[in-house]
C-alpha positions as CSV (number, residue, x, y, z in Angstrom):
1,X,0.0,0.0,0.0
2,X,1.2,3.2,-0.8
3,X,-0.6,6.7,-0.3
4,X,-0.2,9.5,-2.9
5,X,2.6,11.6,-1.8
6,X,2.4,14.3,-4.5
7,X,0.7,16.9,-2.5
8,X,2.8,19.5,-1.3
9,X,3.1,21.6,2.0
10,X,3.8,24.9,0.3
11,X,1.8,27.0,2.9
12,X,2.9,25.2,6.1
13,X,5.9,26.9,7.7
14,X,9.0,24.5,8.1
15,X,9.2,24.0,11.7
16,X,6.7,20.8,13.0
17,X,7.4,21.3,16.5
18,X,5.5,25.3,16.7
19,X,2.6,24.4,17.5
20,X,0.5,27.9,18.6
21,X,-2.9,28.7,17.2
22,X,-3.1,30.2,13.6
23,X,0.7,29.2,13.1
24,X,-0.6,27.3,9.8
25,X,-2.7,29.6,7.8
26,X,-4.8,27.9,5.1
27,X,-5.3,29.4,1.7
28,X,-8.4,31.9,1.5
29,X,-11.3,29.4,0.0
30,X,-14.8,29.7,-0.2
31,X,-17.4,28.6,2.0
32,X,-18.7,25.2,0.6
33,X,-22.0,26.2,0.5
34,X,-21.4,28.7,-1.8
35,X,-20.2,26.1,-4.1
36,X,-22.3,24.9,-7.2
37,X,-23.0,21.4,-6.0
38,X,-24.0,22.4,-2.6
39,X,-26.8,24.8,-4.1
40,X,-27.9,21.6,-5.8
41,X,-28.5,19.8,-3.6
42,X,-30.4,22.9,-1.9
43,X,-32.3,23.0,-4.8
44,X,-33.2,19.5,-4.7
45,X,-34.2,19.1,-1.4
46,X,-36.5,22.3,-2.3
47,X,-37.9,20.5,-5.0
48,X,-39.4,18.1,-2.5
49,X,-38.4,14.3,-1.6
50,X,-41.5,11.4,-1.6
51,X,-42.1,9.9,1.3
52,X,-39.9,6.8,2.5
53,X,-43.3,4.5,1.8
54,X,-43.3,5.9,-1.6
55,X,-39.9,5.5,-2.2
56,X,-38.8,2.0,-0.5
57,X,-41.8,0.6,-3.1
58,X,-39.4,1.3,-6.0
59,X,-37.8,-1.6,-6.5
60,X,-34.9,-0.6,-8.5
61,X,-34.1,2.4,-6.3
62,X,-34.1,0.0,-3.3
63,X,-31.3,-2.1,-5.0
64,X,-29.5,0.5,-6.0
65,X,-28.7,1.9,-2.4
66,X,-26.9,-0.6,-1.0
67,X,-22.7,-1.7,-1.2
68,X,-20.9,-4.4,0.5
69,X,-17.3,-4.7,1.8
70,X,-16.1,-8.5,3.0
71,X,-18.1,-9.2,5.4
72,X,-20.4,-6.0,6.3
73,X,-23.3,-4.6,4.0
74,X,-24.6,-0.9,4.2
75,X,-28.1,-0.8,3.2
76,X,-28.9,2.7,3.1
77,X,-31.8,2.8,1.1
78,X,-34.2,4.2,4.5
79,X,-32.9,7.7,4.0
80,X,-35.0,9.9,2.1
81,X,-33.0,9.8,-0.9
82,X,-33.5,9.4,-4.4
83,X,-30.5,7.8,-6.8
84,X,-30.3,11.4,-7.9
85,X,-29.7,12.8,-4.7
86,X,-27.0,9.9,-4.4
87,X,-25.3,12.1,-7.9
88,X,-25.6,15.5,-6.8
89,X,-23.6,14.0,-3.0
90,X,-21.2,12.7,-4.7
91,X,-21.1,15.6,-6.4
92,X,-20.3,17.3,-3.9
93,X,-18.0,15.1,-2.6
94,X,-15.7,16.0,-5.8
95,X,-16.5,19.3,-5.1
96,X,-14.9,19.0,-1.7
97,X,-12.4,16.9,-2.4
98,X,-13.1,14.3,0.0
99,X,-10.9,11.1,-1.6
100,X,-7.9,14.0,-2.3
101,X,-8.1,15.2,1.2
102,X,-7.8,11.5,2.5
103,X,-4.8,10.7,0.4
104,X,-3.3,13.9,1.8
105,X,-3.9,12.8,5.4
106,X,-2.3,9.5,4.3
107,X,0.5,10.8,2.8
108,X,1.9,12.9,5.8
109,X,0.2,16.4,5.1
110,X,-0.4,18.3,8.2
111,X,-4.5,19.1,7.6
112,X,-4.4,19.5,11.1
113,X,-3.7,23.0,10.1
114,X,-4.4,24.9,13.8
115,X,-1.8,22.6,15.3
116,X,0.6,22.1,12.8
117,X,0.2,18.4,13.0
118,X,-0.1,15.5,10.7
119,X,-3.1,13.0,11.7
120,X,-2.0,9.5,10.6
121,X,-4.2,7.0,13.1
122,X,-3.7,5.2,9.3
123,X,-0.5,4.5,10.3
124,X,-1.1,3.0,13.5
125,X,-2.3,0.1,11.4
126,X,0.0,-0.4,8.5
127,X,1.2,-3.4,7.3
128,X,5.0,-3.5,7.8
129,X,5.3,-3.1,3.7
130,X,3.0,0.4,3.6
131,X,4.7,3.2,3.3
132,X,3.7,6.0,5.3
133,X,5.9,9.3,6.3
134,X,5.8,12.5,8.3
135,X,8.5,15.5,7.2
136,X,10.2,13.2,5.0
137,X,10.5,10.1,7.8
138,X,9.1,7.2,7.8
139,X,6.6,6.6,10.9
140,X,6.0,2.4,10.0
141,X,8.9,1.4,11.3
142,X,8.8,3.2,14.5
143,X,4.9,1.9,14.9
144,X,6.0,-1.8,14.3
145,X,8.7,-1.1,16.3
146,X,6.2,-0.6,19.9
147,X,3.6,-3.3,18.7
148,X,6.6,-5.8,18.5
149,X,7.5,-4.3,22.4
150,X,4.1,-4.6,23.4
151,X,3.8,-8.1,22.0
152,X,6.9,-8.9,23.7
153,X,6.0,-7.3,27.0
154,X,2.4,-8.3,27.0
155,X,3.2,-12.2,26.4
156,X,5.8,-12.3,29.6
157,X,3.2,-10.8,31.8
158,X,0.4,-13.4,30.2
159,X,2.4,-16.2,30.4
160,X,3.4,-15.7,34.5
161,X,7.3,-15.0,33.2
162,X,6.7,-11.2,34.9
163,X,6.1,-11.4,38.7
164,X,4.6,-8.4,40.8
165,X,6.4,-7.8,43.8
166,X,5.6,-10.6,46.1
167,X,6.4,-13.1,43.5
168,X,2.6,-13.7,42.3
169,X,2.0,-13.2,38.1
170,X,-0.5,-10.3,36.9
171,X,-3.7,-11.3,36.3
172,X,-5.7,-8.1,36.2
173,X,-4.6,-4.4,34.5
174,X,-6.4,-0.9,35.4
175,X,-5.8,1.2,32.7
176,X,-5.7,5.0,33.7
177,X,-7.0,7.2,30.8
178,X,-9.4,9.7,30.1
179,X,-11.2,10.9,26.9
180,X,-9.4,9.2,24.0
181,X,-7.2,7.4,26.5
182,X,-9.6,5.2,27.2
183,X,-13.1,5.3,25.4
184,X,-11.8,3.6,22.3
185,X,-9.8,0.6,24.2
186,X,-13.2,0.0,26.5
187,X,-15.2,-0.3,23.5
188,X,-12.9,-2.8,21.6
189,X,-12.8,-4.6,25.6
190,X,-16.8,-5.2,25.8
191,X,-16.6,-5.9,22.2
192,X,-14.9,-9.1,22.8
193,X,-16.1,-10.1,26.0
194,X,-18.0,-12.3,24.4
195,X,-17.3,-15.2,21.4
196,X,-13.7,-16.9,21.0
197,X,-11.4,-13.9,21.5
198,X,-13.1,-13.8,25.4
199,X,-11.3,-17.2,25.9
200,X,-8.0,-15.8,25.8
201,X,-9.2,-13.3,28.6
202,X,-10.0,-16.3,30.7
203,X,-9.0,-15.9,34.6
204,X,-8.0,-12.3,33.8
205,X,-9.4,-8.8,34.6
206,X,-9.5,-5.7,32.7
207,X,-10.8,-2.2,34.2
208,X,-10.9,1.6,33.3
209,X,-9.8,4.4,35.3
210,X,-11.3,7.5,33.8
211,X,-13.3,9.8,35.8
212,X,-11.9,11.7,38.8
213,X,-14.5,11.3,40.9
214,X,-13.6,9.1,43.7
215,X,-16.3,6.7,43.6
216,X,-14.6,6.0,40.3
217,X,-11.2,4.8,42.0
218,X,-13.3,2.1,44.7
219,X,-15.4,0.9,41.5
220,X,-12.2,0.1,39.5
221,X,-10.4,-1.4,42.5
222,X,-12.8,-3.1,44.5
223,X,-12.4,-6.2,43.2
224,X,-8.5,-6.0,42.6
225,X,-5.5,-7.5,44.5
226,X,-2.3,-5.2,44.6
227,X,-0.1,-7.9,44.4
228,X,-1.9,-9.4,40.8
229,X,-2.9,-5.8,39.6
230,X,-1.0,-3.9,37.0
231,X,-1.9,-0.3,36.4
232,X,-1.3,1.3,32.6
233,X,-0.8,5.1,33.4
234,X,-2.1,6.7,29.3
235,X,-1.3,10.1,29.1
236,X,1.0,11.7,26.5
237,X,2.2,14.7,28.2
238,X,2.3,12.6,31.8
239,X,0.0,16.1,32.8
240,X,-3.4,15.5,32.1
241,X,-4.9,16.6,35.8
242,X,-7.9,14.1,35.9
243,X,-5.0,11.0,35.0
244,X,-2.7,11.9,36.8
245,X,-4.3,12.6,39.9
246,X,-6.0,8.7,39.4
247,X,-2.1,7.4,38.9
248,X,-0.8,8.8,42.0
249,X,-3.9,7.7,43.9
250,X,-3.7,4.2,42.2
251,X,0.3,4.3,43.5
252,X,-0.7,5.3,46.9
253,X,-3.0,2.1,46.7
254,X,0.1,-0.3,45.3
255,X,3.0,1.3,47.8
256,X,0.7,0.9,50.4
257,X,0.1,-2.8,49.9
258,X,3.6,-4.0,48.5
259,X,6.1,-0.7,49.2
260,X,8.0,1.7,46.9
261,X,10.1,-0.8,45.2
262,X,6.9,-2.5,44.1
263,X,5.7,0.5,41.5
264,X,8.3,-0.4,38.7
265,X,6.7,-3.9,38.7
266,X,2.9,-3.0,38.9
267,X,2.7,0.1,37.0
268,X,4.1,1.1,33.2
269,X,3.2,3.8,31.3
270,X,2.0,4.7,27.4
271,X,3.3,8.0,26.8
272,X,5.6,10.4,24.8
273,X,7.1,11.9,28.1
274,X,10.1,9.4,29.2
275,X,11.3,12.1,31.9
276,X,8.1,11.9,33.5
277,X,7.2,8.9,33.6
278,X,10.7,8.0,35.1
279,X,9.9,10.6,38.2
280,X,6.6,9.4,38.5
281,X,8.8,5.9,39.4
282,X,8.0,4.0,36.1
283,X,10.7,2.3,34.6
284,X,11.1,4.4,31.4
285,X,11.5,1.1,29.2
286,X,8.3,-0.1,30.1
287,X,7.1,2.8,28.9
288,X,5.1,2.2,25.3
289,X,5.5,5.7,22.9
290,X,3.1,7.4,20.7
291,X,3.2,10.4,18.4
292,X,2.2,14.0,18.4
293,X,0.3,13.2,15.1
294,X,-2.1,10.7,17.2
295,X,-4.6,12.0,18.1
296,X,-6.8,11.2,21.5
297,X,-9.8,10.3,19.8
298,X,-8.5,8.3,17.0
299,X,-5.9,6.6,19.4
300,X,-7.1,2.9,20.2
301,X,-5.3,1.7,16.9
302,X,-1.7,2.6,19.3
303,X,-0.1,2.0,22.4
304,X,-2.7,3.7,24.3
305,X,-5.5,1.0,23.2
306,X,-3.1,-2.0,22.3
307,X,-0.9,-2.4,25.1
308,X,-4.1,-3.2,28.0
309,X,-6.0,-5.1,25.4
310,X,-2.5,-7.2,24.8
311,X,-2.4,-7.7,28.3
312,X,-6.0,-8.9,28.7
313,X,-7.3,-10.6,25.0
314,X,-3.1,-11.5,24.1
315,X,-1.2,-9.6,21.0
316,X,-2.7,-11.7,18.3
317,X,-5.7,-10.6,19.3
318,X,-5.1,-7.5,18.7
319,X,-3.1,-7.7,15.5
320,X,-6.3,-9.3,13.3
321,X,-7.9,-5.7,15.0
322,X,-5.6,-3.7,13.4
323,X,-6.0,-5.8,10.3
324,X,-9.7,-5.4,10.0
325,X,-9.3,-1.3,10.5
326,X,-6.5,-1.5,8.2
327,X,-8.7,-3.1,5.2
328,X,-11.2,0.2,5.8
329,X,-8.9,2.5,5.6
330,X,-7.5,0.5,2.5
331,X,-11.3,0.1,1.0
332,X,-11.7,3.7,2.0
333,X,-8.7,5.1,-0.5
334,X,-9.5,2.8,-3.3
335,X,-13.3,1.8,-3.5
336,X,-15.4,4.0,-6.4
337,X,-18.4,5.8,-4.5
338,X,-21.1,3.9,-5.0
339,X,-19.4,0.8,-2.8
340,X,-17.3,3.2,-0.5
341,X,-18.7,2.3,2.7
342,X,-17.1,5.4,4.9
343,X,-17.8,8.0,2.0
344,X,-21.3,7.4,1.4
345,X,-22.2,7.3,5.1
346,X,-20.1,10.3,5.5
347,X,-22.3,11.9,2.7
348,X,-25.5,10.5,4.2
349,X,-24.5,12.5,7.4
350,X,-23.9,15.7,5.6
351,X,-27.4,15.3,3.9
352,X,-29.6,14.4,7.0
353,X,-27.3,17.3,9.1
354,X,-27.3,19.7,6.3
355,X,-29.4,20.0,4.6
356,X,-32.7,17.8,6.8
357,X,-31.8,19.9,9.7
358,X,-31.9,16.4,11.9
359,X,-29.4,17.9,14.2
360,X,-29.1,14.3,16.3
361,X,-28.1,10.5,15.2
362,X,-28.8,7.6,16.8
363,X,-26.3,4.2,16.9
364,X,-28.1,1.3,17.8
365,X,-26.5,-2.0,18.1
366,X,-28.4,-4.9,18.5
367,X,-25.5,-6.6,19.8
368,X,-25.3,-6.5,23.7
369,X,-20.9,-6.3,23.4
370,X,-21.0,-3.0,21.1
371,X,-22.8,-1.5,24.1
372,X,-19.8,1.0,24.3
373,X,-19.7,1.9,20.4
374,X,-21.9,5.0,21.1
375,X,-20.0,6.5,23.8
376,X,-17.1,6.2,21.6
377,X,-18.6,7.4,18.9
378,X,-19.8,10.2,20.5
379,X,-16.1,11.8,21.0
380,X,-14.6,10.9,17.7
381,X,-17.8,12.5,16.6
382,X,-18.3,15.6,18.1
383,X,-15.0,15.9,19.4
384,X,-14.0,15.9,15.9
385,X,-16.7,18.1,14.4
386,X,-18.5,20.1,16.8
387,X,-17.0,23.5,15.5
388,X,-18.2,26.4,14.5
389,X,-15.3,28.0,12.3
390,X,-13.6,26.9,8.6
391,X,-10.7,26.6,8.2
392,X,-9.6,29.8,7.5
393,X,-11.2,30.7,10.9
394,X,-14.6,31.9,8.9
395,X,-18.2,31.5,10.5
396,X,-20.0,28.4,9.4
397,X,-23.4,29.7,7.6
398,X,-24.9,25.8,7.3
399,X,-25.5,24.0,10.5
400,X,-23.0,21.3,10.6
401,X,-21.7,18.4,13.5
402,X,-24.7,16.2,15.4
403,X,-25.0,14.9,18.7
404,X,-24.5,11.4,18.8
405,X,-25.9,9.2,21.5
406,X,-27.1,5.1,21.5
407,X,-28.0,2.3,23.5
408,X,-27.9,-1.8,22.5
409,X,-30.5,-3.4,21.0
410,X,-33.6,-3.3,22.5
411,X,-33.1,-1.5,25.2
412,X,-33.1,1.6,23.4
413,X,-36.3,1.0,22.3
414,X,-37.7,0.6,25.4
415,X,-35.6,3.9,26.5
416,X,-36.2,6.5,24.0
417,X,-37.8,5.0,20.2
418,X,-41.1,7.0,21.6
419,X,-39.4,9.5,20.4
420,X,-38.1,8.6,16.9
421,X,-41.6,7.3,15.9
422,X,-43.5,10.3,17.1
423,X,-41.4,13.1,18.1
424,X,-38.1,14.7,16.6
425,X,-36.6,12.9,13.9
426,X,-33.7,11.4,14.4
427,X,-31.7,9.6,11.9
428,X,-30.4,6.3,13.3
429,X,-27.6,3.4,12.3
430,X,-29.1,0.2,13.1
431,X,-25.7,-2.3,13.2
432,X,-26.6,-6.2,13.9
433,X,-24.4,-9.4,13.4
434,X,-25.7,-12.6,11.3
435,X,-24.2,-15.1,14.2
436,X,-24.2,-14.5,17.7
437,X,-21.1,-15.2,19.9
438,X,-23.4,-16.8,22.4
439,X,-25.9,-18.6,20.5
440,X,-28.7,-19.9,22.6
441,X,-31.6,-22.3,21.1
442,X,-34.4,-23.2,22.9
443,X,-36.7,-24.0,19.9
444,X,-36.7,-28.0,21.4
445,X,-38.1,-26.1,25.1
446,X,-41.2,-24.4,23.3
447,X,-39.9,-21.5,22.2
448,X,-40.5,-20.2,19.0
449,X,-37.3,-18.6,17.4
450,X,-33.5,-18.5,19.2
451,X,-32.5,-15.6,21.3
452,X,-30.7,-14.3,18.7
453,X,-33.2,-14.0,16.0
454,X,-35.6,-12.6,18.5
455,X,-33.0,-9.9,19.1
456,X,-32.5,-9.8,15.3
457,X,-36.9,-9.5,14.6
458,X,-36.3,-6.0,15.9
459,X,-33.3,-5.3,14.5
460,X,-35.0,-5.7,11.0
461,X,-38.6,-4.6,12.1
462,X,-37.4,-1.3,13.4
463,X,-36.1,0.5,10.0
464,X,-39.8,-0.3,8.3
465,X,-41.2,1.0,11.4
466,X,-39.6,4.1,11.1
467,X,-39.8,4.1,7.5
468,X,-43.2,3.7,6.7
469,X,-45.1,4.8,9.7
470,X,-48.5,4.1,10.4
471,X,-51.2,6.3,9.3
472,X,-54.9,7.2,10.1
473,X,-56.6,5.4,7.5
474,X,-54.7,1.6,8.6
475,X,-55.8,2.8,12.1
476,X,-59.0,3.8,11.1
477,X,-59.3,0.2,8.8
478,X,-58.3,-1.7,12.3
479,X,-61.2,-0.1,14.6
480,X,-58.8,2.2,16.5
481,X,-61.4,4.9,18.0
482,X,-61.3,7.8,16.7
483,X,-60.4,10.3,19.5
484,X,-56.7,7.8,19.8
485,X,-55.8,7.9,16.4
486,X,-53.7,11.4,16.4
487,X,-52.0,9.5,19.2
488,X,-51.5,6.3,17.6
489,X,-50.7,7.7,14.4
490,X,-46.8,7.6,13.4
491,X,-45.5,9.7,10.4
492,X,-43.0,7.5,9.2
493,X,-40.4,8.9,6.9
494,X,-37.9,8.5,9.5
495,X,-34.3,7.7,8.2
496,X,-31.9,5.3,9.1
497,X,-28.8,3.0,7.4
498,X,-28.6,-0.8,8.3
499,X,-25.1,-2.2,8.8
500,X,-25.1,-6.2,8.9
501,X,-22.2,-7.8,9.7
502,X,-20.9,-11.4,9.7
503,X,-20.0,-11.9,13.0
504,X,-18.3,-9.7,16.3
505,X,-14.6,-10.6,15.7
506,X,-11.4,-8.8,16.6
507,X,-11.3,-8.3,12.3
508,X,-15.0,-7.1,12.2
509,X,-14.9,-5.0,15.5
510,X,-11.5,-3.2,13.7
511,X,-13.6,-2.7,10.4
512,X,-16.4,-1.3,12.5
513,X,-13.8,1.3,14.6
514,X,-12.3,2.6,11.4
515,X,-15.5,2.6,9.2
516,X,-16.7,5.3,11.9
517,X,-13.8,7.1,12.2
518,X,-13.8,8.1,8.5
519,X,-17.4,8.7,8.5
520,X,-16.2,11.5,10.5
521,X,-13.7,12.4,8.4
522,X,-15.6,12.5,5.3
523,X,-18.3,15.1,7.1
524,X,-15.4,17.2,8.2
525,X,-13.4,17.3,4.8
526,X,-17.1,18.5,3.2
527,X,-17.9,21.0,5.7
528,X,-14.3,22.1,5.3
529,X,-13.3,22.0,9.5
530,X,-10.5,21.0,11.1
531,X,-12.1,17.4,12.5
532,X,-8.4,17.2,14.0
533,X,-8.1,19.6,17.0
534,X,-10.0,20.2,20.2
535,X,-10.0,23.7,21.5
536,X,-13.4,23.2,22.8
537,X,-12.4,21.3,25.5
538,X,-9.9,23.9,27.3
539,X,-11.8,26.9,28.4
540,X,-13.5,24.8,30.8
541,X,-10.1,23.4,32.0
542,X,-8.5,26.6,32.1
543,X,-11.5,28.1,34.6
544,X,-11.5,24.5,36.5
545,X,-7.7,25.9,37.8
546,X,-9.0,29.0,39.1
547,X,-11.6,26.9,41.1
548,X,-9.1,24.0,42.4
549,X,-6.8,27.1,43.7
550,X,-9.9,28.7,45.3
551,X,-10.6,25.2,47.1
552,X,-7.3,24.8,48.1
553,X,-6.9,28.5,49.5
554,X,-10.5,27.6,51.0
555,X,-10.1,24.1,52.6
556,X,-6.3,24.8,53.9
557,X,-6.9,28.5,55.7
558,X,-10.2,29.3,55.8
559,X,-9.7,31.8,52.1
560,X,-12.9,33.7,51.6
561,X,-13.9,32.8,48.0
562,X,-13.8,35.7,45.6
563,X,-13.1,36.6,42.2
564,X,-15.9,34.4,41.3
565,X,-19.9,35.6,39.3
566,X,-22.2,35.7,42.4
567,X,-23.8,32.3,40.7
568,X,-20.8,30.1,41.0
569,X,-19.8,31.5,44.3
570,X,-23.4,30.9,45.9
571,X,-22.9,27.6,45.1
572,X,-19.2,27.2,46.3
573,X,-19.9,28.2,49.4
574,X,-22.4,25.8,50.2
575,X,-19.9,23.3,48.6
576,X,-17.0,24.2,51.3
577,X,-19.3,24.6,54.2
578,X,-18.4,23.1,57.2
579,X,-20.6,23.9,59.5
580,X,-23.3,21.5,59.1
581,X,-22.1,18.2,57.0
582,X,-25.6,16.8,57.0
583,X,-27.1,19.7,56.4
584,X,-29.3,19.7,53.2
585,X,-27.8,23.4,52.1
């Protein structure tokens, strides 16, 4: 595999390492709305769009909207589209450059223009023949070089060679992360729970440190020994204040058990920050690197979500989940259009967000282990592109980025499908698996299908449901009285893709992870954003210091708090009362 290298960095200053705001201006462009494909599609949509009954009766439109990759078929023919709404996206597409932009991302281009960085999570999962460079080096060999240390690390601890301090193998890992630290590696975790790769996790345990509250810390530990428990501390910089304050709390918990000398041997690190880590009391060599052009988000495919699924599933595990990413982002750069599974679901959430005004989308797996897909989702989508700026720093004048939420299967429709039938509309993915990884059949006992096809009815009832809807006439016809049909009554023309996939695998759940992440991708490259940084998440961080200093100043001597809105400081004075504990403010 080799990415197109031909593009050129002519307006990004030499130096990689300055990395201040507006460093890398981009080239004056239009907005892409102002484009002649976008006003096309505006027109179209004008024009008016038949109603999903109408359209899912054409039979030729219905085969038409659909592509297949391996093992996973998009059927996307429950949006309201028409095949000539399909032309004018990819249209636009062209018009945007979408494929171009990929190739440049692959090829080493810093399109993370605000930061100066390159984004190349492709390269987390290259075969050791790609090619892939940053300024002019090459970035495969450095990445094979940490997944052949975390293989070699990760099979000494699994196979009881690595003792903790008291002489006792590791049988259970905490990794400490936040954000994109640790979303991405949970989700792959409860994605194999279940089915053959779960085997190799036999008589091991895997948990997440993310939140600071406390609570967190007990729920994570509670059912951990010191002397079996290694903790991964995942923080590039070794600064993040919600990580870092769970590490040192985690190595109060181990030194208090098993002594000072026991940290090297129960805690290593996934960083870029050697020094650190080494202070902190981590042996530097067990500490497994990543790169300034990874970013949090699209991070699981390194270090920071290989090494504690190593630890817990075993490296091969992990290497056919790279390989099923790797053969999306493969299919992604070659496939034509019409069967490019990322670009037309991409282009599908441009239409629906765009130019539908649905400003929300719903994942829904009906598979019980892809329970964390949604939460992950939800950062690499709106992490990525919840902004409000080009660019070139202009205004958006389109609404653009949605807010992503899902639960499994069914229980989301016992949680909030009231909703999708009869209130907002929100455009949902439905993604279901042909086998089950824990097949149960009791069609012998009495009962009429297998757990899994129950699970699956809905999965394939759902989509019509929302589709065609129910009207007053069918109610009418079925003797519903007539002062509950308004409230019986369901619009339909609710849109939604299916995604159908063999089977949950380490390949599959890999295809999944990076199908999703270039969905992403393809939005941002239309709506021409930078889906690659994150200033959105700092004010709040910044103003959290002012507060931890005021609770310091507070708790240690009695410090009046001050400086504050009247609002805020109401409230933390009731927080740092202590003159009543029990008292209900």
């Amino acid at each position: 595999f080799r990415p197109d290298t031909r593009q050129t960095d002519s307006y990004l200053p030499a130096d990689p390492k300055t990395t201040h705001q507006g460093t890398y201006p981009t080239p004056p462009m239009p907005l892409i709305d102002s484009s002649n494909a976008w006003k096309a599609l505006k027109a179209h949509k004008t024009s008016g769009i038949p109603h999903l009954k109408q359209l899912m009766e054409d039979n030729k439109r219905v085969d038409a909207l659909n592509a297949t990759f391996e093992g996973i078929y998009l059927d996307y023919s429950r949006n309201c589209v028409t095949e000539k709404t399909m032309e004018l996206l990819f249209d636009l597409a062209d018009e945007a450059n979408v494929i171009g932009k990929f190739k440049e991302m692959a090829a080493g281009k810093k399109i993370n223009t605000t930061e100066g960085r390159a984004v190349m999570h492709m390269a987390l999962r290259s075969a050791p023949t790609d090619k892939f460079e940053v300024d002019g080096k090459d970035v495969v060999g450095p990445v094979h070089a940490v997944l052949k240390k975390i293989k070699a690390f990760s099979d000494k601890v699994r196979s009881g060679e690595w003792k903790g301090a008291t002489g006792k193998a590791i049988t259970s890992v905490v990794a400490i992360g936040i954000g994109g630290s640790y979303l991405g590696a949970e989700f792959v975790a409860e994605a194999l729970s279940t089915g053959p790769a779960a085997k190799n996790a036999s008589g091991r345990t895997l948990e997440f440190l993310a939140n600071v509250d406390p609570v967190a810390v007990e729920r994570a530990l509670r059912k951990l020994d010191p002397e079996t428990t290694m903790a991964i501390v995942i923080s590039k910089t070794f600064t993040t204040a919600e990580t870092m304050l769970n590490a040192r709390t985690v190595r109060k918990w181990i030194v208090e058990a098993l002594g000072e000398k026991a940290v090297p041997l129960h805690m290593i690190a996934c960083s870029a920050s050697p020094d650190k880590v080494k202070d902190f009391g981590i042996n530097p060599d067990n500490m497994f690197a990543f790169w300034n052009w990874v970013g949090g988000r699209y991070s699981v495919s390194s270090a920071v979500g290989i090494m504690p699924l190593s630890l817990h599933y075993g490296f091969e595990t992990m290497a056919e989940f790279l390989k099923g990413a790797r053969s999306i982002d493969r299919h992604l750069l070659s496939a034509p259009p019409r069967e490019n599974l990322p670009l037309l679901m991409g282009l599908l959430g441009v239409w629906n967000s765009s130019f539908c005004g649905h400003a929300t989308r719903a994942i829904a797996c009906y598979a019980q282990g892809m329970l964390k897909l949604a939460p992950h989702i939800q950062q690499v989508d709106m992490e990525s592109n919840g902004k409000r700026v080009a660019l070139n720093g202009e205004e958006l004048t389109f609404p653009a980025g949605e807010v992503n939420f899902g639960e499994p299967g069914t229980n989301g429709q016992h949680s909030f499908y009231q909703l999708f039938h009869q209130g907002r509309v929100v455009p949902v993915d439905f993604v279901g698996f042909i086998k089950s990884n824990y097949p149960i059949d009791n069609t012998k006992s009495g009962e009429t299908v297998s757990n899994h096809d129950e699970l699956m009815s809905n999965f394939f009832a759902q989509p019509d449901a929302l589709a065609y809807g129910k009207g007053p006439e069918e109610l009418k016809k079925e003797g519903v009285a007539e002062e509950l049909i308004p409230h019986k009554t369901f619009p339909g023309n609710r849109p939604s893709n299916c995604l159908l996939v063999d089977a949950c695998t380490p390949y599959t759940v890999g295809q999944v992870l990076a199908l999703y992440e270039h969905r992403t991708g393809v939005q941002g490259f239309v709506w021409g954003i930078n889906s690659f940084d994150q200033f959105g998440v700092e004010l709040g961080k910044v103003l959290g210091k002012k507060v931890r200093a005021q609770l310091a100043k507070t708790r240690g001597g009695g410090a009046k708090i001050e400086g504050f809105n009247s609002s805020t400081t109401r409230m933390l004075q009731m927080f740092t009362s202590v003159s009543n504990p029990e008292s209900k403010l």
